[in-house]
C-alpha positions in Angstrom: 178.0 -83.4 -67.9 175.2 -84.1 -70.8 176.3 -84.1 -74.2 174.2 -83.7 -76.9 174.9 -85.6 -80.4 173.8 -85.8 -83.6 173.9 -89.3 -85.8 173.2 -89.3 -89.7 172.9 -92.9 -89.3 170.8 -94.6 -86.7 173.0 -98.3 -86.6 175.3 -95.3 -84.9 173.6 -95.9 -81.6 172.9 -99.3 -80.3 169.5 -101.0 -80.6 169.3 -102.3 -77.2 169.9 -98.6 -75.8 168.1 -97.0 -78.4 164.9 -99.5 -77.1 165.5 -99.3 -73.6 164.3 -95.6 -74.0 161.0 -96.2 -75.5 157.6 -95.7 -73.0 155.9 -98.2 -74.9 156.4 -100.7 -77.6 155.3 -98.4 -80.5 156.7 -100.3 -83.7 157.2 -97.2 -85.6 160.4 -95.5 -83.4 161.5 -98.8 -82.7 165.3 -99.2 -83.7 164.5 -102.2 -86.2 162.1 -100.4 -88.0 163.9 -96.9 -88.6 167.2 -99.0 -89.4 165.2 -100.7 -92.0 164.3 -97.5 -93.2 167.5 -96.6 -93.8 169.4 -99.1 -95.1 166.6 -100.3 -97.8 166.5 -97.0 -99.4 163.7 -95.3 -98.1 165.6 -92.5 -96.0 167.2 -90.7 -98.5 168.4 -86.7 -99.3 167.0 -87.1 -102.8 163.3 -88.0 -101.5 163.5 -85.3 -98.5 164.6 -87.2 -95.9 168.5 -87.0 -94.1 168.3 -88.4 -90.3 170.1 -86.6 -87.9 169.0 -88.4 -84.4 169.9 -87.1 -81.5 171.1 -88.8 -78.5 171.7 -87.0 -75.3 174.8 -88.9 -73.4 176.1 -88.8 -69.8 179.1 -90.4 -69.4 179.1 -91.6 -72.8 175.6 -93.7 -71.9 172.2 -92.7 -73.8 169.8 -91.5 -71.3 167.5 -89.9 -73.7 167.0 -89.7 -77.7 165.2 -88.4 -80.2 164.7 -89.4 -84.4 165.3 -86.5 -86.6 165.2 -86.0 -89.8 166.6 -82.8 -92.0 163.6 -82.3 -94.2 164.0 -80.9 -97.7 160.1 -80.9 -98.2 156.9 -81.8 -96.5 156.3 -85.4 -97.8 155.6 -88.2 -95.7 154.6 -85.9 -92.6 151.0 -85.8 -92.4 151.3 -82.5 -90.4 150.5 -80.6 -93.5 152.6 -77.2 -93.7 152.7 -76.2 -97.0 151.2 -72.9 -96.6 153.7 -71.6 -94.1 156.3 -72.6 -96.0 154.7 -71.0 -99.2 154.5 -67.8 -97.3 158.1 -68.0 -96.3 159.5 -68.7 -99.1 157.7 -65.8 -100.8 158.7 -63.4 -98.2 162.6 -64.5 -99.2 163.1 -67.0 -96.7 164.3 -70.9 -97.2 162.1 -73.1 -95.5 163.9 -76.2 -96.4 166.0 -77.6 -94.8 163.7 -77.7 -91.5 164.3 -80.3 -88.9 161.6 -82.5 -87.5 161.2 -85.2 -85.1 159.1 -88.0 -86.4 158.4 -91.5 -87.4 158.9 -91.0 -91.2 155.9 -91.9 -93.3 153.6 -92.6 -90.2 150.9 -91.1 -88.9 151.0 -92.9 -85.9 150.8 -91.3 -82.4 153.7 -92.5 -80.5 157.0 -91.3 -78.5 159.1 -88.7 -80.1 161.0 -87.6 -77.0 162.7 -91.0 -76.0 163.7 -90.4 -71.9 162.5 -93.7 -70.4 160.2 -93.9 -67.6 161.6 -93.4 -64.5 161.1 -89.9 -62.3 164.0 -88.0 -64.4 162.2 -88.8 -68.0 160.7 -85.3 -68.0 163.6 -83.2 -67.4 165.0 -85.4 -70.4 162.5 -84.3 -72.6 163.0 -80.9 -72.0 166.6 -81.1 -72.7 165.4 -83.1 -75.7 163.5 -80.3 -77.0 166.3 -76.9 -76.0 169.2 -79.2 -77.9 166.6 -79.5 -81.1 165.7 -75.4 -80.9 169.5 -74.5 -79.8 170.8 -76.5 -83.0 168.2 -75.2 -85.8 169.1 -71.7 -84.7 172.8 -72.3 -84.7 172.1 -74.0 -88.3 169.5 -71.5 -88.9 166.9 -73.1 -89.9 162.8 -72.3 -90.2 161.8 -74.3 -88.1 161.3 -77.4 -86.0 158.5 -80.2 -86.0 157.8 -82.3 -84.0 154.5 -84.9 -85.1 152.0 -86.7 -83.4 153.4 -86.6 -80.1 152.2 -88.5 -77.1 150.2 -86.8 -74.3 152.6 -86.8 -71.6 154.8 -85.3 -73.8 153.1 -82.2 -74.5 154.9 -80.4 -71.2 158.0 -80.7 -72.4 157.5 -77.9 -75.3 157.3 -74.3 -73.6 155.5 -72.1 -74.9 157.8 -70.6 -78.3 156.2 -73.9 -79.8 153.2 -73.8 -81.8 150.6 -76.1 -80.9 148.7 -77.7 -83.8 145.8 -80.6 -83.5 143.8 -82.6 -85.6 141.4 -85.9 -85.4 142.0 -89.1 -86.2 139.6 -92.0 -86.0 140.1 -95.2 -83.8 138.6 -98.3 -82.7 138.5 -99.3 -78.4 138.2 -102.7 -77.7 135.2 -102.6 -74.8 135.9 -106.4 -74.0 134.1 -107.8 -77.0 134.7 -111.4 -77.2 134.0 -111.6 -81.3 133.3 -109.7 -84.0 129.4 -110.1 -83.5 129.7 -108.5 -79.6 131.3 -105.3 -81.4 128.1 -105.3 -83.7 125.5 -105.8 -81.2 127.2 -102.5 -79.7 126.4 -100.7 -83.1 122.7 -98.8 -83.5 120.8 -100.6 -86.1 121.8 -98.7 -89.0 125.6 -99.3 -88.9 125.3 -102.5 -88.2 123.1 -103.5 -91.2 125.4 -101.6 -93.7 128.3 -103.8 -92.2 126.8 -106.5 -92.4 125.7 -105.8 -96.3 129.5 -104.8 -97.1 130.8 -108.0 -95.6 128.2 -110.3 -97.8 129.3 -108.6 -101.1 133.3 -109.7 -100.5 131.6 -113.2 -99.5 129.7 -113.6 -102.7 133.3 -112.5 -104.7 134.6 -115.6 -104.2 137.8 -114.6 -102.5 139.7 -116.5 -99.8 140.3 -113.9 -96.9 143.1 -114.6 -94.7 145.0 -112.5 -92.0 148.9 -113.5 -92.0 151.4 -112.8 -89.4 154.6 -111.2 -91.8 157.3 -114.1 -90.6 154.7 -116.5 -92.1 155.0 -115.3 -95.5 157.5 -116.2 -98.5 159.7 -113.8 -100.5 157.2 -113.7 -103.7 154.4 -113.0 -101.8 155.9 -110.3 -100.1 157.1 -109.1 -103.5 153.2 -109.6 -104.7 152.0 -107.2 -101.6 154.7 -104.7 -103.0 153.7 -104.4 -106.1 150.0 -104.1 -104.7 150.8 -101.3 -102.7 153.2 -99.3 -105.8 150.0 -100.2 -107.8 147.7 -98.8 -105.8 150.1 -95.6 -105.4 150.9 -95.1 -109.2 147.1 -95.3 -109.9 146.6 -92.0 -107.7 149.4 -90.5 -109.0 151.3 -90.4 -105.6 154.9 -91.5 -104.8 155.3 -94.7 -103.4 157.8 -94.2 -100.3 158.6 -97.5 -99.4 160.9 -99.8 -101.8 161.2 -103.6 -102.4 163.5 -104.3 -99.8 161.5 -102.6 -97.0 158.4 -104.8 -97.8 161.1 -107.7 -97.3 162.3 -106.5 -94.2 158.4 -106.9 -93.1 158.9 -110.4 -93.4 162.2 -110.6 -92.1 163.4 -108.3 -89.1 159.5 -106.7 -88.0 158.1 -110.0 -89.0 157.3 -110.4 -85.4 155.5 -107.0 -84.8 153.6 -107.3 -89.2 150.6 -108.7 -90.5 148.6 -108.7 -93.5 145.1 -109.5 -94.6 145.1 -111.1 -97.7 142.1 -111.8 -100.5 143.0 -114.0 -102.9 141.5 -115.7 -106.3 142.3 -119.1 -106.5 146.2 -119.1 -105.7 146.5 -115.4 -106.6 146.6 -112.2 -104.5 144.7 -109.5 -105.2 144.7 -107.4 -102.6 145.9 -106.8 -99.2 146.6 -104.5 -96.0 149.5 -104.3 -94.0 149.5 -104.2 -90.5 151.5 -103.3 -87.6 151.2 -104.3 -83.9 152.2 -103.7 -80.4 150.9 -105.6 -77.4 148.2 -103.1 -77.0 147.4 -101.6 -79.9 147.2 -102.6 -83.9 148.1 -100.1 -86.1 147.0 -100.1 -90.0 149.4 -98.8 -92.5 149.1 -99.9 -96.6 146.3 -101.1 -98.9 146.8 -102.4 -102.6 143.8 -104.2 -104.7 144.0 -104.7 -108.3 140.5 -105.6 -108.9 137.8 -103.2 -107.8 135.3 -105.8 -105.5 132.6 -103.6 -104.0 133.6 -103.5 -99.9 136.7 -105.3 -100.0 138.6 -102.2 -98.9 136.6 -102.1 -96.2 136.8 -106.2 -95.6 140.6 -105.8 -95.1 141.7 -102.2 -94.2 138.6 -102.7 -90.8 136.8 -105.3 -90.2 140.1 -107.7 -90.5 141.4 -105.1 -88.3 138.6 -105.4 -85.6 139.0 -109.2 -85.6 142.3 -109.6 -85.1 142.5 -107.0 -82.2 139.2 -108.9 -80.6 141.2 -112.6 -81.5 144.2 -111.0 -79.6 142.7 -109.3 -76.8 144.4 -105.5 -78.2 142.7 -102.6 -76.2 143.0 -100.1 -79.9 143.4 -100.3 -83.2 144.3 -97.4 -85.2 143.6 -97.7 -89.1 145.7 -94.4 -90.0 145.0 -90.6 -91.0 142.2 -88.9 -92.2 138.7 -90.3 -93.0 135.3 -89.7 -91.6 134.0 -92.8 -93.5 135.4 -95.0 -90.7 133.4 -93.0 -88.0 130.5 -95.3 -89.7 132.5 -98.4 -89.3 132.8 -98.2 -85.2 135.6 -96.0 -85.4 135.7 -92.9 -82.9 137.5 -89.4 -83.0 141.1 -88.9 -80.9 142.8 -85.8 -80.8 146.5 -85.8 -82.3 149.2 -83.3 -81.2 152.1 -81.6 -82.8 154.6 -78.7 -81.6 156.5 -76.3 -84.3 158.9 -74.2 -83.4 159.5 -71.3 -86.0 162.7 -69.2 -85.4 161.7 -66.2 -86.6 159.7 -64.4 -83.9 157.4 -62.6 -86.7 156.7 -65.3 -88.6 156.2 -67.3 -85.8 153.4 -64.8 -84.8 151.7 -64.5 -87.6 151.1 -68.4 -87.9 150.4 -68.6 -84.2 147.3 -66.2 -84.9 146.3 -68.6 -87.6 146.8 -71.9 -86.0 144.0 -70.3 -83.4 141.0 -70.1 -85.8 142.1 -73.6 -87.4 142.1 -74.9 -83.6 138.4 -73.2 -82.8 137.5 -75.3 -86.8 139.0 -78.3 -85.4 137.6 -78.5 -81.7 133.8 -77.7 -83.7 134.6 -80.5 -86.3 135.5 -82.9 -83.3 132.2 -82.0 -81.6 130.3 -82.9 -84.5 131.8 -86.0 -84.9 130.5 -87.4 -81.4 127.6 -86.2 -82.1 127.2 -88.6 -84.9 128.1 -91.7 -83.1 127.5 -95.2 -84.4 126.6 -97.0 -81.5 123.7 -97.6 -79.6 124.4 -96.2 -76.5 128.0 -95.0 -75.4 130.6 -97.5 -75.2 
C-alpha cells in the first residue's frame, strides 16, 4: 500500500531519505538547501511561497518525493505565466493558489520527481505526478507547474500536461586544460573582445579572487548580502533571499558555494555567487557597487569558466535568459516544463497558444546555432 503525504515543513522528512532520492547531486532540491530556505525566512505565505512536499510512503519508508509549493503568485518561477493567469482571473476564476513543483528562486534544470534510480523510479514518477493532479482537483485549484524538469523525466507527464520550452545558455567543458585552450576554441572575433573585456577589469586595480563559501567570515558574507539587495533595490526588484540565507552559504552549503570576489584595497565591491555539483557549476547572484566596465562579465563568466576548467566540471550554467552570453562561449539548451490546468477549456485554449510560442521558440533556437562563437564546432 502507497500513501501519499503532504508536509508544510520539509525538516518533516528526514535529510538522509529525502537525499537518497535525488538522481544527481543538484544543490538546489537538495534537503540542506530547501531547509535553509525555510527556516531563514525566505519561504513564506506573505511572499507567495507555502511548501507542501510530497512524499509517497510504503510501509511508512520514502520511496519517492516531490518539493511543492502552494503559490499565491508567479514570483521566483522563471516559467513566466502571467497571461494565463490574467485571462483566468478575468474570466472569474482564482488562479492563486496554484501548486507547483520546483526549486524556489532557481532557474536551474534539475530533478523535480525524486524516485531514485533503480528500475521502479519511473513508475514513481508517475505516481508522483497523479497524487499532484488528484490533490489540486480535490483542492480545486488552476493548476499545476511543474519547472525546469530533467529529460528523463518528461515521460512521466501524460498528455493533460501542457508542455512549455525555452533556451537557456550554457558552457561544455571540451577538455580544456586552461582558460587560454577554451579561447583558442573561439573564432577570432570572440576571442579578441574577451580578451579586451578582461584587460579593462585588469587596469581597475581590483584584486579578483574566487572563494569557496566555508572559507569566508560572517561580515563578508554580510558584505555579499548587501551587494546582492543593492543590486536588487537599484532595479527596483524584490530581493528574495534574506541575511540569514546568505549565512547559511557559509555555513550548512558552504561545501557545495563559491563566490568571485573584486575587491579595492581591503573592500568588496562586487561579487557572484556560485553553486556546484561534482559535474556541473551553477551561477546564481551578482552585486557591484561601482560600475567598472566588464567586471560583470570578469565574475558572473569568465570566473565561472576557470573554476569549472581548474576543477575538471563537464558544464557550467550561468542562469536564465540572455543572448549576450552566446558571445561569451556560451551555447543554447532547451529547458522543459509541464502545466496541468484543471479546467479542460481553459486548458485548450492555452494549449493552442503554447503551439505557436513553441514553433517562435524552436526558430529562435535555430538562430542561435547559427551564430556560434567558435571556430569550428566543439
Amino acid at each position: 500500500m502507497i500513501e501519499a503525504r503532504f508536509h508544510s515543513r520539509i525538516d518533516e522528512i528526514p535529510a538522509a531519505a529525502w537525499d537518497a532520492l535525488r538522481a544527481d547531486d543538484n544543490p538546489f532540491v537538495s534537503h540542506a538547501f530547501l531547509a535553509a530556505l525555510e527556516r531563514t525566512g525566505c519561504i513564506r505565505p506573505d511572499w507567495g511561497w507555502q511548501a507542501h512536499h510530497l512524499g509517497l510512503y510504503e510501509d511508512d519508508r520514502l520511496i519517492a518525493a516531490a518539493p511543492l509549493y502552494l503559490k499565491g503568485n508567479s514570483h521566483g518561477e522563471f516559467v513566466f505565466d502571467w497571461s494565463w493567469a490574467s485571462a483566468w482571473e478575468r474570466a472569474g476564476g482564482d488562479y492563486y493558489p496554484k501548486l507547483l513543483n520546483a526549486a524556489p528562486y532557481s532557474p536551474v534544470p534539475g530533478s523535480r520527481l525524486l524516485a531514485g534510480t533503480d528500475a521502479a523510479a519511473p513508475s514513481r514518477q508517475r505516481m508522483l505526478v497523479e497524487a499532484m493532479a488528484r490533490f489540486a482537483e480535490e483542492m480545486k485549484l488552476s493548476s499545476v507547474h511543474a519547472n525546469f524538469l530533467l529529460p528523463g523525466e518528461l515521460a512521466a507527464f501524460d498528455d493533460h500536461w501542457l508542455a512549455r520550452s525555452d533556451v537557456q545558455f550554457h558552457w561544455h567543458n571540451h577538455g580544456y586544460a586552461q582558460f587560454a585552450d577554451f579561447l583558442a576554441a573561439l573564432n577570432h572575433k570572440k576571442r579578441k573582445n574577451i580578451r579586451q573585456e578582461r584587460a579593462h577589469v585588469a587596469e581597475a586595480g581590483l584584486r579578483i579572487e574566487m572563494r569557496a563559501g566555508h572559507s569566508l567570515g560572517t561580515y563578508e558574507w554580510q558584505r555579499i548580502h548587501a551587494l546582492y539587495q543593492a543590486t536588487f533595490d537599484a532595479k527596483g526588484n524584490h530581493a528574495a533571499l534574506t541575511r540569514a540565507m546568505f549565512l547559511e552559504f557559509g555555513l550548512s552549503l558552504g561545501n557545495v558555494t563559491h563566490v568571485a570576489l573584486a575587491r579595492r584595497h581591503d573592500d568588496i565591491i562586487a561579487m557572484a555567487l556560485f553553486m556546484q555539483s561534482r559535474h556541473c557549476l551553477y551561477g546564481r547572484y551578482w552585486g557591484a557597487i561601482e560600475d567598472v566596465p566588464g567586471l560583470h562579465f570578469e565574475l558572473c563568466y569568465y570566473q565561472g569558466i576557470e573554476h569549472a576548467i581548474a576543477c575538471g566540471l563537464q558544464r557550467f550554467e550561468p542562469g536564465a535568459q540572455g543572448e549576450h552570453k552566446l558571445a561569451r562561449g556560451f551555447l543554447p539548451v532547451r529547458t522543459h516544463s509541464r502545466h496541468l490546468l484543471v479546467n479542460e477549456g481553459f486548458r485548450a485554449a492555452v494549449r493552442a497558444a503554447l503551439q505557436r510560442e513553441a514553433e517562435a521558440v524552436d526558430d529562435y533556437a535555430r538562430d542561435l546555432l547559427d551564430h556560434s562563437p567558435y571556430a569550428h564546432a566543439p
